[in-house]
N, CA, C and O atoms as a GROMACS GRO file, in nm:
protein
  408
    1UNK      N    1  -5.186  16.707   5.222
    1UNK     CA    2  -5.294  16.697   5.318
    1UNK      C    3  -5.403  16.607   5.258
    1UNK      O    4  -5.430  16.606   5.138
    2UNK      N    5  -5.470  16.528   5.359
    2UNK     CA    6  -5.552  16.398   5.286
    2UNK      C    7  -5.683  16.463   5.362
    2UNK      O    8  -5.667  16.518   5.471
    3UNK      N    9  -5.820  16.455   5.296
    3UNK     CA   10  -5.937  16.448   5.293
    3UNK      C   11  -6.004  16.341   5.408
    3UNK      O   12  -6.086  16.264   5.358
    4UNK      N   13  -5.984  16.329   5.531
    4UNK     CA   14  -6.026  16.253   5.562
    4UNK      C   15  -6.152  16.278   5.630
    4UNK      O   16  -6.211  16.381   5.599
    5UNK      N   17  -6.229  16.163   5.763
    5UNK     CA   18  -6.361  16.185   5.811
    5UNK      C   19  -6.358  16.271   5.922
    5UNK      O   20  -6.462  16.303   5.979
    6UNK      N   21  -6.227  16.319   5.963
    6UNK     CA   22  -6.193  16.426   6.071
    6UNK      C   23  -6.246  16.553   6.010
    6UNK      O   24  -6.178  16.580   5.911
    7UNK      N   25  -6.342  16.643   6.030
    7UNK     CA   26  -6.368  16.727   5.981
    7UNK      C   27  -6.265  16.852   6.029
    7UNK      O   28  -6.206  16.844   6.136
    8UNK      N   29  -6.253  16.938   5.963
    8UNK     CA   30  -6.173  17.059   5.975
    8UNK      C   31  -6.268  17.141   6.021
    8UNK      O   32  -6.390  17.146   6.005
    9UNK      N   33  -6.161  17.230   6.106
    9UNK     CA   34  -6.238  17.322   6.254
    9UNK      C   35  -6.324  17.450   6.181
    9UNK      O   36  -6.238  17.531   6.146
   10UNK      N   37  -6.455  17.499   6.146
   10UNK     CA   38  -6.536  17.564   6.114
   10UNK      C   39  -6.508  17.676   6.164
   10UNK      O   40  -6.474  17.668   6.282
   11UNK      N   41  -6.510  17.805   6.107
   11UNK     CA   42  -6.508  17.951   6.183
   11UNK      C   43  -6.621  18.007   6.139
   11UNK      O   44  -6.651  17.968   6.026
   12UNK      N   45  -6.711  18.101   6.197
   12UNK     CA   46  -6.806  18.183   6.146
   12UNK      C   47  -6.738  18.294   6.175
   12UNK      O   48  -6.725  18.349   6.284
   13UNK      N   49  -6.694  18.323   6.065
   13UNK     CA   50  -6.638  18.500   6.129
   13UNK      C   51  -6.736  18.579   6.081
   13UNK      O   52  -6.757  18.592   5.960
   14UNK      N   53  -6.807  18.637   6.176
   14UNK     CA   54  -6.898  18.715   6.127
   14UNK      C   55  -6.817  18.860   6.064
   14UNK      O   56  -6.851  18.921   5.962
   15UNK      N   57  -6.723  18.887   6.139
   15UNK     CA   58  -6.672  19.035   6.122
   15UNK      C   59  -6.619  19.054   5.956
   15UNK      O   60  -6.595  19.166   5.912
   16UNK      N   61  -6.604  18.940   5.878
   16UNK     CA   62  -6.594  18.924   5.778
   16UNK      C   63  -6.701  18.911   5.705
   16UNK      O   64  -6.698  18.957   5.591
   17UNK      N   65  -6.835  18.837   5.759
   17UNK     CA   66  -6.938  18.801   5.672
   17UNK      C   67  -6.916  18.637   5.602
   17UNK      O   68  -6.967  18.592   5.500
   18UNK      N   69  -6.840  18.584   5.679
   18UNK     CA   70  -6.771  18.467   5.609
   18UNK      C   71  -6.759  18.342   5.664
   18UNK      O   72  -6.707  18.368   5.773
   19UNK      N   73  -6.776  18.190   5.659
   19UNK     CA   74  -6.787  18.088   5.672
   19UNK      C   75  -6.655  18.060   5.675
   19UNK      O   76  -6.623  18.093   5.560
   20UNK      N   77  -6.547  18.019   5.733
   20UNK     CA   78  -6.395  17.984   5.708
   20UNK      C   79  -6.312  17.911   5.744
   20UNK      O   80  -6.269  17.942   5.855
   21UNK      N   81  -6.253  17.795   5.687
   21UNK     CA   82  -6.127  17.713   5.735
   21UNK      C   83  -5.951  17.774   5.737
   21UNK      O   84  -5.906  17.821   5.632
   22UNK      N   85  -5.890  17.770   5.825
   22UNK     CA   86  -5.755  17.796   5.836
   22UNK      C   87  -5.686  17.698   5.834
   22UNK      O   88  -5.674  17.620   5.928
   23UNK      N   89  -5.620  17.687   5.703
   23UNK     CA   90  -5.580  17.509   5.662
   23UNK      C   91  -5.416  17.572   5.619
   23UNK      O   92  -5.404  17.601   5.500
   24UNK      N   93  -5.317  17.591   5.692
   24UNK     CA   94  -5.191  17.542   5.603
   24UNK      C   95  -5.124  17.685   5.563
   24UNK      O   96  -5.044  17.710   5.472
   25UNK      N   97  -5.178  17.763   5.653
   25UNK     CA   98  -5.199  17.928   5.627
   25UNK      C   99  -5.272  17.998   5.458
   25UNK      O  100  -5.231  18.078   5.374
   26UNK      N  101  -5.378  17.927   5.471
   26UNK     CA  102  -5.467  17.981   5.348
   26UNK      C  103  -5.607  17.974   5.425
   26UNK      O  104  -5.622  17.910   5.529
   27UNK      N  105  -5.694  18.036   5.369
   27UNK     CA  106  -5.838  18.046   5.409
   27UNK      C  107  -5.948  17.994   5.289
   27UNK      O  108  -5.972  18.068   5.193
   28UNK      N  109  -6.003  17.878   5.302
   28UNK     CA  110  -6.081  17.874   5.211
   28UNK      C  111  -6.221  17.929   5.302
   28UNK      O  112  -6.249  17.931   5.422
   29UNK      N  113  -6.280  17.965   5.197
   29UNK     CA  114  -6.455  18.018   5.294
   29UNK      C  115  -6.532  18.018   5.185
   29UNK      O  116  -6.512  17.984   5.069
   30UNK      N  117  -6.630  18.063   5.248
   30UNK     CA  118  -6.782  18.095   5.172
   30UNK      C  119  -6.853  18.249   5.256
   30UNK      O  120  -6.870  18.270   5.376
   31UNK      N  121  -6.886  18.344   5.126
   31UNK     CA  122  -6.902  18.447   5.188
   31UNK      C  123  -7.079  18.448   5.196
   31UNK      O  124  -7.163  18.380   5.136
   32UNK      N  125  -7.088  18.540   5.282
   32UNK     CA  126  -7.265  18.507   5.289
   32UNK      C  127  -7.339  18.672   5.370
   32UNK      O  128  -7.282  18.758   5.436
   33UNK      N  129  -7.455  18.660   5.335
   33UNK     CA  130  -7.507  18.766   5.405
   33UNK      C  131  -7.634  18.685   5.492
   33UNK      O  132  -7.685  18.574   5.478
   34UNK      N  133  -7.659  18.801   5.588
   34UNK     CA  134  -7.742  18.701   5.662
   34UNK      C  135  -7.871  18.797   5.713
   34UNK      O  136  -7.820  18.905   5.744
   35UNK      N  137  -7.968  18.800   5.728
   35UNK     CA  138  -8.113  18.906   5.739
   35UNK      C  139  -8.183  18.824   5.806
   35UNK      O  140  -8.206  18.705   5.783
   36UNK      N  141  -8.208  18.873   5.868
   36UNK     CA  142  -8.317  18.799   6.009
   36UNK      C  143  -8.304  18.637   5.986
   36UNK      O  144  -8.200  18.601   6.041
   37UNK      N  145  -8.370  18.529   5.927
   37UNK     CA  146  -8.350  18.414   5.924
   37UNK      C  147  -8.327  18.348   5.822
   37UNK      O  148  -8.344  18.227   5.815
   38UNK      N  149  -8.283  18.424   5.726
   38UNK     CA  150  -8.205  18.388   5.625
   38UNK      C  151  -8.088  18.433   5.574
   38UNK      O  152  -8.058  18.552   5.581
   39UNK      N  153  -7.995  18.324   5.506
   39UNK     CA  154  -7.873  18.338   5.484
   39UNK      C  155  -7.828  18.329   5.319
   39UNK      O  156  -7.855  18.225   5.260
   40UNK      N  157  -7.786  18.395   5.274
   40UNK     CA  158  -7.781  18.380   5.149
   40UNK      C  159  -7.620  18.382   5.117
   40UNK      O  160  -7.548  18.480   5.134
   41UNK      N  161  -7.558  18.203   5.049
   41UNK     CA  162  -7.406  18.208   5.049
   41UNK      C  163  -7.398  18.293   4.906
   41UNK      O  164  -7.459  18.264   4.802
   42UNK      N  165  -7.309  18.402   4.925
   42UNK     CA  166  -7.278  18.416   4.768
   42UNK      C  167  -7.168  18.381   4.704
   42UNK      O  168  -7.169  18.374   4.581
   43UNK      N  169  -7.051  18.354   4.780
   43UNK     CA  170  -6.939  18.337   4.707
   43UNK      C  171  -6.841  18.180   4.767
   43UNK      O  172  -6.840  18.158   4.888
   44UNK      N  173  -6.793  18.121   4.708
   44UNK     CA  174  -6.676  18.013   4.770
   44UNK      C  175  -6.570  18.027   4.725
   44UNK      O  176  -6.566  18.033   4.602
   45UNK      N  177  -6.440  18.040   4.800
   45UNK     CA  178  -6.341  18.019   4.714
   45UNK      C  179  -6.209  17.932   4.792
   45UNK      O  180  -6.190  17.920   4.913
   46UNK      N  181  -6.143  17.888   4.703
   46UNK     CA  182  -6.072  17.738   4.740
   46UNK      C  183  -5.948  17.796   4.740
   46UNK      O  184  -5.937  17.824   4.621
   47UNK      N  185  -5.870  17.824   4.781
   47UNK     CA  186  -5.704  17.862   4.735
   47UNK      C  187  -5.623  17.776   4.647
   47UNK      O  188  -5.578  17.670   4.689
   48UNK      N  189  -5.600  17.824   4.509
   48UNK     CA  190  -5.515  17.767   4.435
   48UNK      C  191  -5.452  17.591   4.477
   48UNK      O  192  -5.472  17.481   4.425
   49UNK      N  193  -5.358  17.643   4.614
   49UNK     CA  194  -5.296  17.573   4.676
   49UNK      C  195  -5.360  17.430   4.739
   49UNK      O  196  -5.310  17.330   4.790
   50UNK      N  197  -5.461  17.462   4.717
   50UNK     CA  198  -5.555  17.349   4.830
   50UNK      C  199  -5.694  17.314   4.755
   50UNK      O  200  -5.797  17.269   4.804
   51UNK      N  201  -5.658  17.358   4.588
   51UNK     CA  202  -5.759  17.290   4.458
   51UNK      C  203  -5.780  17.108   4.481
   51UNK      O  204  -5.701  17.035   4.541
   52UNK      N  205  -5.855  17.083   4.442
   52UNK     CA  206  -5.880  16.922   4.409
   52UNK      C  207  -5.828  16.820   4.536
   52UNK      O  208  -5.782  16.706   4.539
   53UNK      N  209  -5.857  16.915   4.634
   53UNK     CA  210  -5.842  16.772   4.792
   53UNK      C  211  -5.982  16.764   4.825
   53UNK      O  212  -6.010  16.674   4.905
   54UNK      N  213  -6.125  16.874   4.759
   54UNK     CA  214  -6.236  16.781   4.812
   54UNK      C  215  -6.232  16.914   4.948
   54UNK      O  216  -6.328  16.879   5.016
   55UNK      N  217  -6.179  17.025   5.009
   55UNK     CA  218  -6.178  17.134   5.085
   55UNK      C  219  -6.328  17.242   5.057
   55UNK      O  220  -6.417  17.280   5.133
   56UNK      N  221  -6.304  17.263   4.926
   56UNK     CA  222  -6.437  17.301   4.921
   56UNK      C  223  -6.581  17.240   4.940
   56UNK      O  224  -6.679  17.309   4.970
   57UNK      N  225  -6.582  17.095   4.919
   57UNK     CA  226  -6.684  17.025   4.926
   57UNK      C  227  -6.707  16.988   5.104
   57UNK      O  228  -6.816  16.983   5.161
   58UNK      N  229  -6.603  16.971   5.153
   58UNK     CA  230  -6.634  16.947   5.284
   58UNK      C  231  -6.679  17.080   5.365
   58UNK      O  232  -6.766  17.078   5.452
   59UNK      N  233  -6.592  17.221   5.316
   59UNK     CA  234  -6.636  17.331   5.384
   59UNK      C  235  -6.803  17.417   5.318
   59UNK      O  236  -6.842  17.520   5.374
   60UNK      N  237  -6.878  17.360   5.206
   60UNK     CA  238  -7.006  17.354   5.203
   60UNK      C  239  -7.051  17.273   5.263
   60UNK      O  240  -7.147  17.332   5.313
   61UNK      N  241  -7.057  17.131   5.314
   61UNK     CA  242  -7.090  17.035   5.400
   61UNK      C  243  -7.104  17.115   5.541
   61UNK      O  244  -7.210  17.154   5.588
   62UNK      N  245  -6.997  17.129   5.588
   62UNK     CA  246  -7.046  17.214   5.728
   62UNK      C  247  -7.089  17.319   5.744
   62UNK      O  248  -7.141  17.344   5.852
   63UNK      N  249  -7.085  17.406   5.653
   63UNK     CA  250  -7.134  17.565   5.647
   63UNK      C  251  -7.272  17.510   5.656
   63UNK      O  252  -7.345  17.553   5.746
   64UNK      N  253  -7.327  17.399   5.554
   64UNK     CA  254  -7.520  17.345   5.566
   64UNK      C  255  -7.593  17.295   5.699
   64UNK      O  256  -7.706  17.311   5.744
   65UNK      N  257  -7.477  17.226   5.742
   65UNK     CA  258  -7.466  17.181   5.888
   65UNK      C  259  -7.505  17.261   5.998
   65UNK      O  260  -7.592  17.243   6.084
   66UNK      N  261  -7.417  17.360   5.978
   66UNK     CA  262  -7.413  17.490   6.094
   66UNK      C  263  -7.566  17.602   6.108
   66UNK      O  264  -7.619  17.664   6.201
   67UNK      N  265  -7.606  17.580   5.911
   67UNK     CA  266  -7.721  17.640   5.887
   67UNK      C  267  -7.892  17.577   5.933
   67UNK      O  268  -7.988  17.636   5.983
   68UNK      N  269  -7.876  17.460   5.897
   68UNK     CA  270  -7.981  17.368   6.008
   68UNK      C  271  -7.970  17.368   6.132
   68UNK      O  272  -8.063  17.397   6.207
   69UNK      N  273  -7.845  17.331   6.173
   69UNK     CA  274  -7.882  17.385   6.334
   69UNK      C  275  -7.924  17.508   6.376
   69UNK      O  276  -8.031  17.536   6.429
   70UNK      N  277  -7.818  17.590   6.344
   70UNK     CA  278  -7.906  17.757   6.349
   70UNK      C  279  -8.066  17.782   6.303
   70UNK      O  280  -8.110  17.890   6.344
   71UNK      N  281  -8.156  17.702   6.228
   71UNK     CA  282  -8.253  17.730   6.170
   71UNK      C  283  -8.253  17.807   6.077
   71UNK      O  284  -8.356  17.865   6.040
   72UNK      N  285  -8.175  17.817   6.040
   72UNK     CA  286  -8.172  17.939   5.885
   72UNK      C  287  -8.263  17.904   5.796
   72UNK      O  288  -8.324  17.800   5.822
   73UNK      N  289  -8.298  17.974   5.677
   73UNK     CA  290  -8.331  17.889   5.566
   73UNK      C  291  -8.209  17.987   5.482
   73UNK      O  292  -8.161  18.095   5.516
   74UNK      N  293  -8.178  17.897   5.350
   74UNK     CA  294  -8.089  17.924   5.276
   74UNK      C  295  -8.111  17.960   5.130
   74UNK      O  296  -8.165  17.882   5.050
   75UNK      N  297  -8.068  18.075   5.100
   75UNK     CA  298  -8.061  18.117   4.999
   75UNK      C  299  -7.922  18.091   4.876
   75UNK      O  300  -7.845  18.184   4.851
   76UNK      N  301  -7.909  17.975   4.818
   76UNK     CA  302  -7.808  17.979   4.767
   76UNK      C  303  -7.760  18.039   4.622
   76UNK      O  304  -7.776  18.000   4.507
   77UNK      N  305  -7.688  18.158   4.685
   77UNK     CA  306  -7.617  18.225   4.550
   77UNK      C  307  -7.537  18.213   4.454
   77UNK      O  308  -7.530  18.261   4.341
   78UNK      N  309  -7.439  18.098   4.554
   78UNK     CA  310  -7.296  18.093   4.470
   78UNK      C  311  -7.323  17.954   4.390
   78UNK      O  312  -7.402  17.874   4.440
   79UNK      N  313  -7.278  17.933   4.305
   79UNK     CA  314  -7.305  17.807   4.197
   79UNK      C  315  -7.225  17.701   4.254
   79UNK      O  316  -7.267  17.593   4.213
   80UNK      N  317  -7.134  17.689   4.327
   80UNK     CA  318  -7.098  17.598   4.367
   80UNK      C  319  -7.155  17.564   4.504
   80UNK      O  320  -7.108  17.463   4.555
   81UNK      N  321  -7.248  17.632   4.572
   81UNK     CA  322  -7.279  17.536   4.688
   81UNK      C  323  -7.438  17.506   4.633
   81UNK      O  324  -7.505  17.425   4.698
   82UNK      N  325  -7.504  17.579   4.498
   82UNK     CA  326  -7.627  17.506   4.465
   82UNK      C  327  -7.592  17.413   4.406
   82UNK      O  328  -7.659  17.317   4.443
   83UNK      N  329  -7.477  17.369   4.286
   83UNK     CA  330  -7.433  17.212   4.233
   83UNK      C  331  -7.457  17.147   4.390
   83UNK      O  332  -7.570  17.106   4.418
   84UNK      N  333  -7.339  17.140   4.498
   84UNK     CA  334  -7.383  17.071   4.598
   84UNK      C  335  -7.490  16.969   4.651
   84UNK      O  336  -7.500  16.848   4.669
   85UNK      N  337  -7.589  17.120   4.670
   85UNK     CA  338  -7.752  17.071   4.720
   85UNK      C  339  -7.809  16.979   4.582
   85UNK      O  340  -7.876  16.877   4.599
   86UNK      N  341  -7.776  17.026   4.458
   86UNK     CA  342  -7.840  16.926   4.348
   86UNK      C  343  -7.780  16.797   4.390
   86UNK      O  344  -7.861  16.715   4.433
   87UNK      N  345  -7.655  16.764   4.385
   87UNK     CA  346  -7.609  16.640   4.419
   87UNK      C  347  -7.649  16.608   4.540
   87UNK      O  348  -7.645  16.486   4.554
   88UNK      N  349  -7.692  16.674   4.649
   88UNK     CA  350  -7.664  16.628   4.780
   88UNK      C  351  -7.849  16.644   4.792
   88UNK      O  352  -7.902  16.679   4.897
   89UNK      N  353  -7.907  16.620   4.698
   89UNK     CA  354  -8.032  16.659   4.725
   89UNK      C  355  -8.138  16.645   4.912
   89UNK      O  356  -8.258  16.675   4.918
   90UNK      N  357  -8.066  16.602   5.023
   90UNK     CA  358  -8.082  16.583   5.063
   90UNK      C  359  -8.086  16.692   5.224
   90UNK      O  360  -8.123  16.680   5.340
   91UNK      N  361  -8.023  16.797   5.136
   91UNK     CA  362  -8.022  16.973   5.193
   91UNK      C  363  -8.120  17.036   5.135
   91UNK      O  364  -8.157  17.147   5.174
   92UNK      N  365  -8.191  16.956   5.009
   92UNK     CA  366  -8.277  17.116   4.988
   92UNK      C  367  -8.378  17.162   5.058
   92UNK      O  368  -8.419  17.276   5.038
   93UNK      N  369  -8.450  17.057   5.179
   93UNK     CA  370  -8.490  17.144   5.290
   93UNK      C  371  -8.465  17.271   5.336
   93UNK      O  372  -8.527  17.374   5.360
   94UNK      N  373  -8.377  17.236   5.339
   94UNK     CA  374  -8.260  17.406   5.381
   94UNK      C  375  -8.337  17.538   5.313
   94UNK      O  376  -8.369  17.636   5.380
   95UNK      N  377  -8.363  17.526   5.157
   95UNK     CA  378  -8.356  17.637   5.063
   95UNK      C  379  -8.483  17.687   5.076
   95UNK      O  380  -8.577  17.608   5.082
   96UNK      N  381  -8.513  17.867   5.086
   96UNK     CA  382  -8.600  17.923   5.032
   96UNK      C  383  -8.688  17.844   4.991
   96UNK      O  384  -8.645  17.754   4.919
   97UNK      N  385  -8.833  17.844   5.016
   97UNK     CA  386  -8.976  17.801   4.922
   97UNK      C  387  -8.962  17.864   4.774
   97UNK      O  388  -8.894  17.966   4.765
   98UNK      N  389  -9.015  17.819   4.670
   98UNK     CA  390  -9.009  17.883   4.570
   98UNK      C  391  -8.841  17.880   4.487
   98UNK      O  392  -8.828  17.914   4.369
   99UNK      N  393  -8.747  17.842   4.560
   99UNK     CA  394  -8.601  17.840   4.462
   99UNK      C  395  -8.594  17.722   4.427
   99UNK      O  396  -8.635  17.641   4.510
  100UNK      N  397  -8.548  17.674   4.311
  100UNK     CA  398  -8.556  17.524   4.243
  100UNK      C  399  -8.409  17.506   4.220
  100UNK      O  400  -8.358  17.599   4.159
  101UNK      N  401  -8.338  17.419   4.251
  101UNK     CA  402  -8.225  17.380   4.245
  101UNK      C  403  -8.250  17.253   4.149
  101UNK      O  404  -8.315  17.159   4.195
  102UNK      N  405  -8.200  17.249   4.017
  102UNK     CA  406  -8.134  17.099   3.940
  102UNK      C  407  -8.319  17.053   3.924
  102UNK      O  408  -8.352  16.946   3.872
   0.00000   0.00000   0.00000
């Protein structure tokens, strides 16, 4: 499977608490809690199977996406979607007042 500019179909499953792609019968996601207007991701995880195609990076890309439109502000827990915002400095709008990313 190739990485391309077609983005892969986004799920919010809430009933999970979870951000999620259904790629190939694996689930990569990002788990999160969410309190009145904030969202805090705590966890990502990539399936073995579907390591190093760039899946995780695109499914933090839209999970941030989904969170600006919604108006959230974001609390980021998990270390891999704050690396992200450091590189992608261009989300940290997104974050909590007062949290310093990089």
């Amino acid at each position: 499977m190739e990485l391309n500019n077609t983005p892969y179909p986004l799920i919010d499953n809430e009933a999970a608490k979870q951000y999620e792609f259904q790629l190939e019968g694996h689930v990569p996601k990002i788990e999160y809690i969410k309190a009145k207007d904030k969202i805090y991701l705590t966890h990502t995880e990539v399936p073995n199977e579907l390591a190093g195609k760039g899946i995780g990076t695109a499914l933090v890309k839209q999970v941030l996406e989904d969170i600006k439109e919604k108006g959230l502000t974001l609390v980021p827990l998990c270390p891999f979607v704050a690396l992200y915002i450091k590189r992608n400095p261009e989300w940290k709008a997104l974050v909590l007042k007062g949290i310093t990313i990089g």
